[in-house]
C-alpha positions as a printed NumPy array, in Angstrom:
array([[  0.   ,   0.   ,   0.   ],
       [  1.255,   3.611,  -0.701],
       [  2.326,   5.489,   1.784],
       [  1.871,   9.615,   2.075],
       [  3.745,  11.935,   3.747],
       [  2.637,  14.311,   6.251],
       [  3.156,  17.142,   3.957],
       [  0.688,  15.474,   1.118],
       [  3.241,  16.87 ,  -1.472],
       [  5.252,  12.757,  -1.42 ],
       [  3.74 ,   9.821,  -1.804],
       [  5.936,   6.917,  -1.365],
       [  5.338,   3.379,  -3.269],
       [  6.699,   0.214,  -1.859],
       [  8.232,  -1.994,  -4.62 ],
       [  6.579,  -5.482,  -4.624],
       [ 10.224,  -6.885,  -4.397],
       [ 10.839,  -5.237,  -0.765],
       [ 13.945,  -4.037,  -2.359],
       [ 13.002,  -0.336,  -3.439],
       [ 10.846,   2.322,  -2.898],
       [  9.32 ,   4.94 ,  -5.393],
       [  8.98 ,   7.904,  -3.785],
       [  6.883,  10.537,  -5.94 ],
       [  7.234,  14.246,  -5.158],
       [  5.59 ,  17.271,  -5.897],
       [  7.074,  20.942,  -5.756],
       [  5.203,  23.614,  -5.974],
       [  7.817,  26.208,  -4.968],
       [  9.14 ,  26.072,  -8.769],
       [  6.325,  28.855,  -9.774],
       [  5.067,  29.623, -12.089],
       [  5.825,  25.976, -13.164],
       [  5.235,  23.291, -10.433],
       [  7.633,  20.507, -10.537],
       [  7.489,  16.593, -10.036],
       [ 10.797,  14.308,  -8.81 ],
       [ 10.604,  10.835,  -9.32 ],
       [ 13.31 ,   8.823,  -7.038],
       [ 14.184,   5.271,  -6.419],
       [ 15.436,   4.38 ,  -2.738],
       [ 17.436,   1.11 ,  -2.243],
       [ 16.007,  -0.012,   1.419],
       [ 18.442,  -2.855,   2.088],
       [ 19.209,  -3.269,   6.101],
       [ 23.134,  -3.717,   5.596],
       [ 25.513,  -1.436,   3.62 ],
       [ 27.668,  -2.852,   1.05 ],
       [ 30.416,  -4.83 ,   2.064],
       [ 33.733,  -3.817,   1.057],
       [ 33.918,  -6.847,  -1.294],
       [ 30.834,  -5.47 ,  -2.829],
       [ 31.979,  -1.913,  -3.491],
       [ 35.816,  -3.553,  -4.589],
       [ 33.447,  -5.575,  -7.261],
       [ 31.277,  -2.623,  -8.257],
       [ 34.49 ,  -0.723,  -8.917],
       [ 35.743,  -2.593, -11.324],
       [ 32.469,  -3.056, -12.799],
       [ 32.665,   0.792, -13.638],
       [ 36.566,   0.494, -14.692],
       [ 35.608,  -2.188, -17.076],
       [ 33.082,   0.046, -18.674],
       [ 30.034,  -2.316, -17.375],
       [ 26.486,  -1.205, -16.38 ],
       [ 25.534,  -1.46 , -12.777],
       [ 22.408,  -2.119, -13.694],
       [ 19.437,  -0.882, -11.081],
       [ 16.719,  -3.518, -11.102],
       [ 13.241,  -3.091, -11.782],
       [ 10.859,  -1.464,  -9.509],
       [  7.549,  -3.984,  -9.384],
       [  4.261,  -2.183,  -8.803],
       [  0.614,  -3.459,  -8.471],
       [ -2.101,  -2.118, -10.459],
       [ -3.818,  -0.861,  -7.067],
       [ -0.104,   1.281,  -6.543],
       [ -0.141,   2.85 ,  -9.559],
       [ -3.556,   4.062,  -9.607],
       [ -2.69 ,   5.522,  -6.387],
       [  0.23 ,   7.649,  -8.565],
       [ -2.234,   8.743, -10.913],
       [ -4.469,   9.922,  -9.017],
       [ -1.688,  11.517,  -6.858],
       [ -0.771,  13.093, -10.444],
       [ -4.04 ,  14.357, -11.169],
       [ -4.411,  15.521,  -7.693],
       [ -1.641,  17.814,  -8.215],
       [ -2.234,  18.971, -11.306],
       [ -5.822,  20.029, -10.824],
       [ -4.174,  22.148,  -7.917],
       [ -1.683,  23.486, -10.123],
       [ -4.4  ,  24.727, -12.607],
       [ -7.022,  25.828, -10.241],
       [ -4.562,  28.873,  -9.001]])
């Protein structure tokens, strides 16, 4: 289930994986132009081991991608983004 912020300007989406979360934001500072940010958190418990950030180095030297993984949303998530969307954007256009 999503999860919104206090504020009611985030709304944050749990990947189906438990791996990531989506977190949607709205800005309306950015006037007259409102703004949206779109950001994927990695919500592992543990940081990296040193073995693991030796190996992701040379991944990069090598030229390889990292590669991100996919973030897995229900149907019943992402109907809570658009209508988080539309939310905002009605606001925008009603000032």
């Amino acid at each position: 289930m999503p999860i919104i912020n206090d504020d009611k300007n985030t709304l944050l989406i749990r990947c189906d994986c438990h791996y990531h979360v989506l977190e949607v934001s709205y800005d309306d500072e950015w006037e007259p132009n409102p703004i949206f940010s779109f950001s994927v958190w990695n919500q592992t418990p543990t940081p990296f081991s040193f073995k693991d950030r030796i190996s992701l180095i040379w991944r990069l030297i090598q030229g390889k991608n990292l590669g991100g993984g996919d973030v897995v949303i229900h149907t019943e998530d992402i109907k809570s983004i658009i209508n988080f969307l539309n939310k905002k954007l009605r606001k925008t256009h009603v000032k």
